[in-house]
C-alpha positions as a Python dict, from the first residue, in 0.01 Angstrom:
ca = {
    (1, 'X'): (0, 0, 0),
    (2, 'X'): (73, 303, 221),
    (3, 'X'): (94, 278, 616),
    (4, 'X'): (174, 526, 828),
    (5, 'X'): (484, 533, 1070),
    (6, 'X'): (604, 692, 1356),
    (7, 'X'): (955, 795, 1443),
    (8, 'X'): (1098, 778, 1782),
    (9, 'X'): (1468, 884, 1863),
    (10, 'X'): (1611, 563, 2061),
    (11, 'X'): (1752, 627, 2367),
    (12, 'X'): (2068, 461, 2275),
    (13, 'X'): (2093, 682, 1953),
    (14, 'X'): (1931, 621, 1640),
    (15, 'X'): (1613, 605, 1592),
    (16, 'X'): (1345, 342, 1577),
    (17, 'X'): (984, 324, 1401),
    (18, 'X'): (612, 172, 1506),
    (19, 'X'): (372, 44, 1244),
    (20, 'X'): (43, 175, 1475),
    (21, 'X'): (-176, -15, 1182),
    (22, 'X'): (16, -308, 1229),
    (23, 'X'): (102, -419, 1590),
    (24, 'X'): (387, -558, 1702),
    (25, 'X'): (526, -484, 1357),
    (26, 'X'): (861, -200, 1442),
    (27, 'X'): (1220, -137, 1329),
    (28, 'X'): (1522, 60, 1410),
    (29, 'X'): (1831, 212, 1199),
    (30, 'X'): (2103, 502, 1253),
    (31, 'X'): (1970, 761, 1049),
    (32, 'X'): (1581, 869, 980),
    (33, 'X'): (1644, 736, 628),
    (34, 'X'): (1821, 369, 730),
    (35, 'X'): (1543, 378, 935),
    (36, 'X'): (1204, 412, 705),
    (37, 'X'): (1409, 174, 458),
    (38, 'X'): (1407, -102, 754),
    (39, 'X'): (1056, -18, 843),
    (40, 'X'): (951, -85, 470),
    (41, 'X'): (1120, -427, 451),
    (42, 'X'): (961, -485, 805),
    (43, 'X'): (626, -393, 664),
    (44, 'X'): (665, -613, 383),
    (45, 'X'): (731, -923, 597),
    (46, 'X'): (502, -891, 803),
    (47, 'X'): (213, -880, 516),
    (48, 'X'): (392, -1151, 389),
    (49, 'X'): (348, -1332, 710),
    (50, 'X'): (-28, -1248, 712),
    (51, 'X'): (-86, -1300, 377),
    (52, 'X'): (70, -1669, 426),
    (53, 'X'): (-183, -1672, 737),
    (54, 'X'): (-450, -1621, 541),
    (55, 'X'): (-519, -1295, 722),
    (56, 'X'): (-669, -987, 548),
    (57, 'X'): (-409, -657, 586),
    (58, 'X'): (-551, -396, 783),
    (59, 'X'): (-591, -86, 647),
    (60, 'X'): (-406, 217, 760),
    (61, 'X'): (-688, 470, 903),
    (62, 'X'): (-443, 681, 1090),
    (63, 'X'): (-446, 1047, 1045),
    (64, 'X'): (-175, 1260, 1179),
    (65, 'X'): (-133, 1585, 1274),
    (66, 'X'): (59, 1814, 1468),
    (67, 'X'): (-39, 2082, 1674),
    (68, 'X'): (179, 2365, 1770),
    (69, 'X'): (44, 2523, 2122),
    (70, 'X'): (211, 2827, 2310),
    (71, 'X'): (390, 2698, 2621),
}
C-alpha cells in the first residue's frame, strides 16, 4: 500500500510528517530520510491497529501538486 505524506520542517529542527489519509497517524526524525523511515513504521502500526479493530484502511485519494506563481 502507498499513502501519501507530507513533510513539515519542525520548528525545533528536524522535520516531522502527517499521514492526511490517515488522521492522527504522524512522525518526526532529524533528517528527511530518518524521517519517511519513521513515518513508514508509523503507517504500519497504525494499519495494524485498524486491522486488529476490524476497521477497513482508507485509501489514499490525495493528489498533490505544486504550483509555482510569480510573487
Amino acid at each position: 500500500m502507498e499513502y501519501s505524506v507530507v513533510v513539515h520542517e519542525a520548528e525545533e529542527g528536524g522535520y516531522w510528517i502527517e499521514v492526511p489519509a490517515l488522521p492522527e497517524c504522524y512522525s518526526q526524525g532529524e533528517s528527511i530520510d530518518e524521517c519517511l523511515a519513521n513515518a513508514r513504521e508509523a503507517i504500519g502500526l497504525f494499519l495494524e491497529a485498524l486491522q486488529e479493530e476490524g476497521t477497513p484502511f482508507p485509501k489514499d485519494e490525495e493528489v498533490v501538486f505544486k504550483v509555482q506563481v510569480a510573487a
